[in-house]
C-alpha positions in Angstrom: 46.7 90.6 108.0 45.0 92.4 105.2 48.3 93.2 103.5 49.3 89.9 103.5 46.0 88.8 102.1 46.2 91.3 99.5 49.8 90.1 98.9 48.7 86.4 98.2 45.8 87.8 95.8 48.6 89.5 94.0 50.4 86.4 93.5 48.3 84.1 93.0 46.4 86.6 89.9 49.9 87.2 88.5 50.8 82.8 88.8 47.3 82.5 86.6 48.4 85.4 84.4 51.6 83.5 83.8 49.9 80.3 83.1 47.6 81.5 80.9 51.0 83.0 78.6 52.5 79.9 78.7 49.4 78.3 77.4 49.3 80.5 75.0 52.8 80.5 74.0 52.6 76.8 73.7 49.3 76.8 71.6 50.6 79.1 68.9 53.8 77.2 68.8 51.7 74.2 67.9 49.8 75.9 65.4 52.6 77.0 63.6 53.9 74.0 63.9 51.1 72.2 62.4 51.1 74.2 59.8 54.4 73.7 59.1 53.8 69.7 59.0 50.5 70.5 56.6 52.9 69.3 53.4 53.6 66.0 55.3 50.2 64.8 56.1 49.1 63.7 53.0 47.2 60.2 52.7 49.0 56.9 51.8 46.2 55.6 50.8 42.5 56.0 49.2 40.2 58.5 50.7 36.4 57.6 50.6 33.5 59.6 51.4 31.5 57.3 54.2 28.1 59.3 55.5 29.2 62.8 53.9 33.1 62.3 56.0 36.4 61.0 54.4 37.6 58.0 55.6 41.3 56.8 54.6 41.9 53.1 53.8 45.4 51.9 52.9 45.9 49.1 50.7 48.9 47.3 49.4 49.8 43.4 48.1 48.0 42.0 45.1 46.9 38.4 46.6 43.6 37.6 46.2 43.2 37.0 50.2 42.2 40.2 51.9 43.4 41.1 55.2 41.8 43.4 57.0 43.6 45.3 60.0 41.8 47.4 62.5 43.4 49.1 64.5 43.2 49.3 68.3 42.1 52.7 70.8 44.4 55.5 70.6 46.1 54.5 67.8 47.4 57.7 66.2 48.5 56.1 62.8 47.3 52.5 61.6 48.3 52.5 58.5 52.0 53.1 59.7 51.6 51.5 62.9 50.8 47.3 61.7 53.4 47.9 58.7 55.9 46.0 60.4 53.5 43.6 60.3 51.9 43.2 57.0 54.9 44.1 55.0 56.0 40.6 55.7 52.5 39.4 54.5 51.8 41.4 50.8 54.1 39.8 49.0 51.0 36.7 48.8 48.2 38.5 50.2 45.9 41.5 49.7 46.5 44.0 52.5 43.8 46.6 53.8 44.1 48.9 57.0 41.2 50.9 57.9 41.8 54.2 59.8 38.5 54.5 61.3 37.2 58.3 61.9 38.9 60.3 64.3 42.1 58.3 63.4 45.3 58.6 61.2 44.1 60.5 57.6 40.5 60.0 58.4 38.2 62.9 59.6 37.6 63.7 63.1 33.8 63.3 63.4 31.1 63.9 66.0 28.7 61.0 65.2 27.7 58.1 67.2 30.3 55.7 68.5 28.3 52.5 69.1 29.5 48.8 67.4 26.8 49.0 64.6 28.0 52.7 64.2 31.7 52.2 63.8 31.3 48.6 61.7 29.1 50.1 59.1 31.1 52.7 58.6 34.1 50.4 57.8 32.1 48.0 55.5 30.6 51.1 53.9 34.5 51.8 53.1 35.3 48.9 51.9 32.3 48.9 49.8 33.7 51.9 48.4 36.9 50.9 48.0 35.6 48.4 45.7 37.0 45.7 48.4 35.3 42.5 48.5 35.3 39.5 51.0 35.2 37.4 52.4 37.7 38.7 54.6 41.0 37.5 57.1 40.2 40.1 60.1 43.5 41.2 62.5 42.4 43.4 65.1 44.7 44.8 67.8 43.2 45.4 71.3 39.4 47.0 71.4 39.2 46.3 68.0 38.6 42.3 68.4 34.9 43.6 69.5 34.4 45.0 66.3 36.0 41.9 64.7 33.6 39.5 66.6 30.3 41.4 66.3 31.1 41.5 62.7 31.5 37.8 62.4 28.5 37.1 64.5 26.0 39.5 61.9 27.3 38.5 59.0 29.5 35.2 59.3 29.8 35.0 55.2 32.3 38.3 55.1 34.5 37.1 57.6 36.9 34.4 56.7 38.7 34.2 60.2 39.9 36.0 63.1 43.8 36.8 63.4 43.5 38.2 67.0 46.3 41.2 68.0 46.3 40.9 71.5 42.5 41.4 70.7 40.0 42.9 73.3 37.0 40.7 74.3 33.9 41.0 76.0 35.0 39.5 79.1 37.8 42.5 79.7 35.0 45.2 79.9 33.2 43.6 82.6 34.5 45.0 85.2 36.2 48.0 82.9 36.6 51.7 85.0 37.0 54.4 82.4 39.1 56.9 83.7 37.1 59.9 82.0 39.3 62.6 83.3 42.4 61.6 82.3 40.9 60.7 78.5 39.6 64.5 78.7 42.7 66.1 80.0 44.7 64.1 77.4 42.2 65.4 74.8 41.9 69.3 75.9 46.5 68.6 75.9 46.8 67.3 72.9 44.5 70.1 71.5 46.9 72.7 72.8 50.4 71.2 72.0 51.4 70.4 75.4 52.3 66.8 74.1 55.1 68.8 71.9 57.2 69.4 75.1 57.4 65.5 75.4 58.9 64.2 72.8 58.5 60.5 73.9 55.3 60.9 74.0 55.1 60.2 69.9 58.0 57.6 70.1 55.3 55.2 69.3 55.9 51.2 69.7 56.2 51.2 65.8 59.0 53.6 65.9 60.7 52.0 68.8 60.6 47.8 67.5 59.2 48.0 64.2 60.7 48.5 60.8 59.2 52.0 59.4 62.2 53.9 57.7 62.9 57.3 58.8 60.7 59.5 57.1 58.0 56.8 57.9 58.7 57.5 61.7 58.7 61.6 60.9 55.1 60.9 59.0 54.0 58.8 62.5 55.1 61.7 64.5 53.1 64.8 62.3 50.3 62.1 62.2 50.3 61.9 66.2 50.1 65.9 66.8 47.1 65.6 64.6 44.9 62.2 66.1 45.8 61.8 69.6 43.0 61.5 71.8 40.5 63.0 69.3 37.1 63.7 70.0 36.1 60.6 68.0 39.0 58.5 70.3 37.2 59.9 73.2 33.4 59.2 72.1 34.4 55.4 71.3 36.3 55.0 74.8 32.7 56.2 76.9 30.8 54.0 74.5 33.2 50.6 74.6 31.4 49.2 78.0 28.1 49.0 75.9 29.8 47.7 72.9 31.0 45.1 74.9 28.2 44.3 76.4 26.2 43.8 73.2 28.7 41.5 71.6 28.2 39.4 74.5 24.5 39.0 73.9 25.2 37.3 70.6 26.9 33.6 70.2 30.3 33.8 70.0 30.9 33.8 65.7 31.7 29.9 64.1 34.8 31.2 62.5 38.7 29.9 62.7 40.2 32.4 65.5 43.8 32.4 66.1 44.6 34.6 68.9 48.0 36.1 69.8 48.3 37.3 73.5 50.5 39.6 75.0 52.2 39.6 78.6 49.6 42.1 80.0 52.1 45.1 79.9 49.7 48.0 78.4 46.6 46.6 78.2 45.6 47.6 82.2 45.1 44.3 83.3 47.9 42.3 84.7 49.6 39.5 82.9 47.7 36.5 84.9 44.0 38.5 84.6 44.8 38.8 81.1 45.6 35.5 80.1 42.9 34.1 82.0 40.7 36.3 80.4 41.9 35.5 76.7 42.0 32.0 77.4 38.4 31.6 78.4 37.3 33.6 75.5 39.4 31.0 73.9 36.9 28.0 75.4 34.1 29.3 74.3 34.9 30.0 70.5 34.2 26.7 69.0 37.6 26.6 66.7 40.4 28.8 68.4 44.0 28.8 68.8 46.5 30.6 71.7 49.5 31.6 71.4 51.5 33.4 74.0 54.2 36.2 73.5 56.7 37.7 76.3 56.0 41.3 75.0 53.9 44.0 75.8 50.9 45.2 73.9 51.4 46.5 70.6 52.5 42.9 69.6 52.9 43.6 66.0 55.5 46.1 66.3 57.6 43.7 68.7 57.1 40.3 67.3 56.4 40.8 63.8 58.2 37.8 62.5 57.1 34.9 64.6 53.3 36.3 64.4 53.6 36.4 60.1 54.9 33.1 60.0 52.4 31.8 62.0 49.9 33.2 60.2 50.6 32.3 57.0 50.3 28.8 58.0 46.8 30.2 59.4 45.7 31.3 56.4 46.8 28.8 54.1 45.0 26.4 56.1 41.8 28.6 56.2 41.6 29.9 52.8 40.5 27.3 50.9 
């Protein structure tokens, strides 16, 4: 009995000696490799210096109506990922994507991820940037929190609301953070292990949207860098309170047009998440609904039918 005791100690000492090799082995090959990519990951845009961190804000188009896009959890490259998008919009309109901290060319910080936290720092950007409102938001997912709260305190920088499949207060209330799985994906990430699954980075923008080929190379070397960052992280345990302060306020007097998804990726299915959007709807005093048959990241899918819309949008609200 002792033997075979002895025997299973054995193996199981020699399985965690193998592991930790492999881990190993697979953590250097990602440092080498992201080393390698260093020449790749340069900034499309303008870097700003926002409470002693850089923060990257892309900007393109030379209208004199500024869209802002904000981008939603998790996304490992905004300024690549709503191209599809607002490629079809610059030719009359002045486009801005803010990568907040933690995301695309922006530093990965350890400061406070709370709605006053995170919106300061982007109007402290775009106060940098020299960009002036007021402003056309179009936030994807949790970002239509940020995109309310920032109409409700101050109502004279935000033009309207172009809603992504935009989060609202209402989808956090009965929210279960799966805090595990956003840590494991984290410590993963950190080690390379997404590197042995290459689908992983085949991001909806590289999938439907129209980025050229070294676009979707710059999406991937952007990915191994600001997947589930610390920063990500810190925003995802703070969103339930974000949510919940948004909801104190009024919901923001602004023109809201709000595109909705089918449900697929958002974690609510398609019937909770319409009804969810579509009360929302009720209770902003000038809104409009339309629905899409496509999953989440709508802007990489139906890029067409949601520019023409909202040029009519914004003609309409401009003036």
């Amino acid at each position: 009995m002792k033997k075979i005791t002895k025997i299973m100690v054995g193996l199981i000492f020699a399985l965690v000696i193998i592991i930790c090799l492999l881990i190993a082995l697979i953590y250097i090959n990602h440092k080498i490799n992201l080393s390698k990519e260093d020449k790749k990951f340069i900034p499309m845009g303008q870097m700003v210096n926002v409470n002693g961190h850089s923060m990257h804000i892309y900007t393109e188009g030379k209208g004199k109506v500024p869209l802002v896009f904000m981008s939603g959890g998790g996304t490992s490259s905004p300024a690549l990922d709503f191209k599809s998008l607002y490629s079809l919009l610059s030719d009359n309109y002045k486009i801005i994507v803010i990568e907040k901290f933690g995301y695309g060319f922006s530093n990965i910080v350890d400061t406070p991820r709370d709605i006053d936290s995170i919106l300061n720092d982007t109007r402290q950007a775009l106060s940098l940037a020299n960009i002036k409102g007021p402003y056309i938001l179009f936030p994807h997912s949790v970002s239509g929190l940020e995109a309310l709260y920032w109409a409700q305190l101050y109502p004279k920088e935000v033009k309207g609301i172009v809603g992504l499949d935009m989060a609202v207060p209402k989808a956090y209330e009965n929210y279960k953070i799966n805090t595990p799985l956003i840590k494991i994906s984290s410590v993963a990430s950190k080690i390379g292990i997404t590197r042995l699954i290459p689908s992983l980075s085949e991001s909806a923008a590289i999938k439907y949207g129209t980025l050229t080929d070294d676009e979707k190379d710059l999406y991937k070397t952007v990915f191994y860098r600001r997947t589930a960052t610390s920063t990500m992280l810190n925003e995802v345990l703070e969103v339930k309170n974000n949510a919940k302060k948004v909801s104190k306020n009024a919901m923001p007097n602004v023109p809201v047009l709000m595109f909705v998804s089918n449900g697929i990726g958002t974690g609510w299915d398609e019937n909770d998440w319409k009804k969810i959007q579509k009360t929302t709807a009720k209770e902003l005093k000038n809104s409009e609904i339309i629905y899409l048959n496509c999953s989440h990241y709508i802007h990489d899918i139906e890029y067409k039918k949601i520019a023409k819309i909202s040029i009519n949008f914004i003609e309409r609200i401009k003036r």
